[in-house]
N, C-alpha and C positions, 0 to 999 in steps of 0.2 A: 504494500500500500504506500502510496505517495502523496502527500495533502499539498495543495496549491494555493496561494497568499497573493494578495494586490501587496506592495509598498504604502508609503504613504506619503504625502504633502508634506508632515510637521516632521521635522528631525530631530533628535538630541545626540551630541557629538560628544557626552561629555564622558569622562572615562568610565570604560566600565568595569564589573568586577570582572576577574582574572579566573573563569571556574573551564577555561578550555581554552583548548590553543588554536587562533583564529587561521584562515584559511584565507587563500587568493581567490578572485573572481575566475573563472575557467572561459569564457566566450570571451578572451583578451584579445584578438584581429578583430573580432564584428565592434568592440569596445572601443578600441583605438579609433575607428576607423569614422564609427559614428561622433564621437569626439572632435576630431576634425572639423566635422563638420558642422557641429556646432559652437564650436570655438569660430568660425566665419559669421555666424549669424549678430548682428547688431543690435542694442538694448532695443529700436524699435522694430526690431525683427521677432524678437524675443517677448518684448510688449503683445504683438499682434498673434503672435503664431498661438501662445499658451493665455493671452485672456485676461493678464496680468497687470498692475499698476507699474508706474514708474518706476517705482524703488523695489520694488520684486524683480523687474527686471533687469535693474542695476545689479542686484543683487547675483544671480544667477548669472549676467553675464558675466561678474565677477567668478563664479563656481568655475564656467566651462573655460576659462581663460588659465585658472591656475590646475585645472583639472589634470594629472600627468595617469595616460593609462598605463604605465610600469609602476606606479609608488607601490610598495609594500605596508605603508602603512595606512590608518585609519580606524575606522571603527567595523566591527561584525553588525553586517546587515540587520541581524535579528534586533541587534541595542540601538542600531540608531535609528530607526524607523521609530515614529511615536506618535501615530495615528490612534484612530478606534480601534481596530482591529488589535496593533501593537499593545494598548490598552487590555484587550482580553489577553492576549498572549504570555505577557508582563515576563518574557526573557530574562530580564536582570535578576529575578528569582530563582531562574532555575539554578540543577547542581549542575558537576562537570558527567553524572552519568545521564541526566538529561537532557545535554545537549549535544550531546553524543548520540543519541536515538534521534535528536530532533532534525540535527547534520544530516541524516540518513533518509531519513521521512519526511522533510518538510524543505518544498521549496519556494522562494517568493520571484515573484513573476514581475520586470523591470524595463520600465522604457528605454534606459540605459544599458541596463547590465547582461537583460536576457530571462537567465535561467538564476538564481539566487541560491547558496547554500548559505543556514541560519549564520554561520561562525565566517562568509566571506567578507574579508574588508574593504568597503569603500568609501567613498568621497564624497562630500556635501553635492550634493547635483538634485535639480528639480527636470524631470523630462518626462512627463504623463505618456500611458500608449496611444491615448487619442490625439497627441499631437501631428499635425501635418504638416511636418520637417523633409521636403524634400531630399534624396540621397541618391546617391547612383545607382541605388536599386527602384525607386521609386519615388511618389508624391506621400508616403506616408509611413509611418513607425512600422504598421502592419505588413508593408510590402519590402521592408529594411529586413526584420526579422525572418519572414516565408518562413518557410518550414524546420528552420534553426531549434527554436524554442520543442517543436513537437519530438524533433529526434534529441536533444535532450532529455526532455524528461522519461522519452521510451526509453535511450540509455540508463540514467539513473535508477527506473524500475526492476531493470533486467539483476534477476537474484532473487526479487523475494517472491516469498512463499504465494504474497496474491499481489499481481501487478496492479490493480484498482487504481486509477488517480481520481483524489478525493480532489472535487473543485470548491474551493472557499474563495476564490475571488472573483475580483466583480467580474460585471459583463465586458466593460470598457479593458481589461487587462486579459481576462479568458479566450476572448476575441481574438487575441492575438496567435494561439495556438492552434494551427493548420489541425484541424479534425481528422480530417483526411491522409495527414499523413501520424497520426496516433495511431500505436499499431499494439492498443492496451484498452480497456473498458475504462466510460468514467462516470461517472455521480455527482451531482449539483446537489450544494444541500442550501436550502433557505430554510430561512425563521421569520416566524411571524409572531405578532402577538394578537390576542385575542381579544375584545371588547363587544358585547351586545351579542353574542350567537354569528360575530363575522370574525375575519383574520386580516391583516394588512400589515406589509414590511413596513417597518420605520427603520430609514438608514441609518441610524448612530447604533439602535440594540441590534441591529442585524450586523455589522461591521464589530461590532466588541463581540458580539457571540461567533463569527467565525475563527477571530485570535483564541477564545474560549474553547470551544473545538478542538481545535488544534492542540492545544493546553493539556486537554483533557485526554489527546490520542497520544501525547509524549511523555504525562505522570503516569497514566497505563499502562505504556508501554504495548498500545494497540497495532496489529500489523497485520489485522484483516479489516476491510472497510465496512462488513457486518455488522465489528463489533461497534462501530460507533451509531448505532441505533439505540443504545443504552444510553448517551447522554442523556444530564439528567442536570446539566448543573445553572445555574441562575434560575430553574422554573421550567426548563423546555423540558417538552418530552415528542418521542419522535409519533408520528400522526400519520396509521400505517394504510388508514382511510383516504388521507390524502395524497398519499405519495406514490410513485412510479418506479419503475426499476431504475431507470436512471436520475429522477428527482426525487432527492427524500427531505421530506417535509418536517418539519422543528417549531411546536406552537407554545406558547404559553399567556400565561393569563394577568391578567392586574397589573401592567407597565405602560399604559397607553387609556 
């Protein structure tokens, strides 16, 4: 089983604990290469493309200018990411035996980077997958990546016991992974909450309950995607009325 993650907008870069020994990004030519090319791009290129104010994209042209795709150092993807999600997730808690399970099981899915392992280090950078950054592969993030991201994560699968990739991210980052060239089964899971006899996603509890999730498949120590039909933690419980082979459904009640 392999559980799949968006990043996030908000970073924390500040150091973190020392409970495992961090690892290099692995897609370093597609890295570089996409770097280039936005190292060319101009604070009003940068303003326009991502949707951004002035000083966001001062700021980020700042990022992609000092950005070096060789540095060895930085921060492990898992700690500096510090969205909602990263919020359920809460990395900095873990031990060094679970993040050595989470290394193995859990990847985060990167406009920049690719393919993410939790312990890889990098660099302050903001680069969403829906951005439409032209490259020599195309007019957009999704035509840069092609079927890169999908033959990774078939790679990384390859060994366990159930190749299942569990999707926990969004649409705008899952989008990015060529179906077609997945050559593994996969599962969407959503959460919803309950109010009046209906159910509707609210994106902040659905974004902290995917990091939750995940959480929950790495203190486990879960390595069939079966087993995470027993979540149970903040309230949900899995909704076997509502869900599909490939959608599994997570409702709960009283947060909305």
């Amino acid at each position: 089983m392999l559980i799949v993650l968006s990043p996030a907008k908000r970073l924390d870069f500040s150091e973190p604990p020392v409970a495992a020994e961090p690892t290099l990004p692995r897609l370093t030519e597609d890295v570089a290469s996409l770097a280039r090319t936005a190292k060319r791009q101009t604070k009003a290129d940068l303003r326009r493309l991502m949707g951004i104010s002035d000083d966001l994209a001062r700021l980020n042209r700042e990022r992609f200018q000092a950005f070096d795709p060789e540095a060895t150092d930085g921060t492990p993807a898992a700690f500096a990411f510090a969205g909602d999600v990263y919020q359920g997730l809460d990395a900095r808690t873990l031990d060094a035996e679970a993040l050595a399970f989470a290394q193995d099981r859990v990847r985060i899915l990167s406009g920049l980077y690719g393919v993410l392992r939790p312990l890889d280090r990098i660099q302050p950078y903001r680069l969403e997958m829906g951005t439409r950054l032209k490259t020599r592969r195309g007019s957009s993030l999704y035509d840069f990546w092609g079927d890169r991201l999908s033959k990774q994560l078939n790679a990384d699968a390859e060994g366990h016991a159930d190749p299942t990739l569990v999707n926990l991210a969004s649409q705008e980052y899952f989008g990015a992974v060529d179906a077609k060239a997945l050559k593994i089964p996969v599962v969407t899971c959503h959460f919803r909450e309950a109010k009046d006899g209906e159910s509707r996603i609210i994106s902040f509890f659905a974004k902290k309950a995917r990091g939750t999730m995940a959480r929950f498949a790495i203190e486990e120590r879960i390595d069939r995607a079966e087993d995470l039909k027993a979540f149970d933690r903040d309230g949900y419980a899995f909704d076997k009325a509502a869900s599909t082979d490939a959608d599994w459904i997570f409702i709960r009640s009283g947060n909305s």
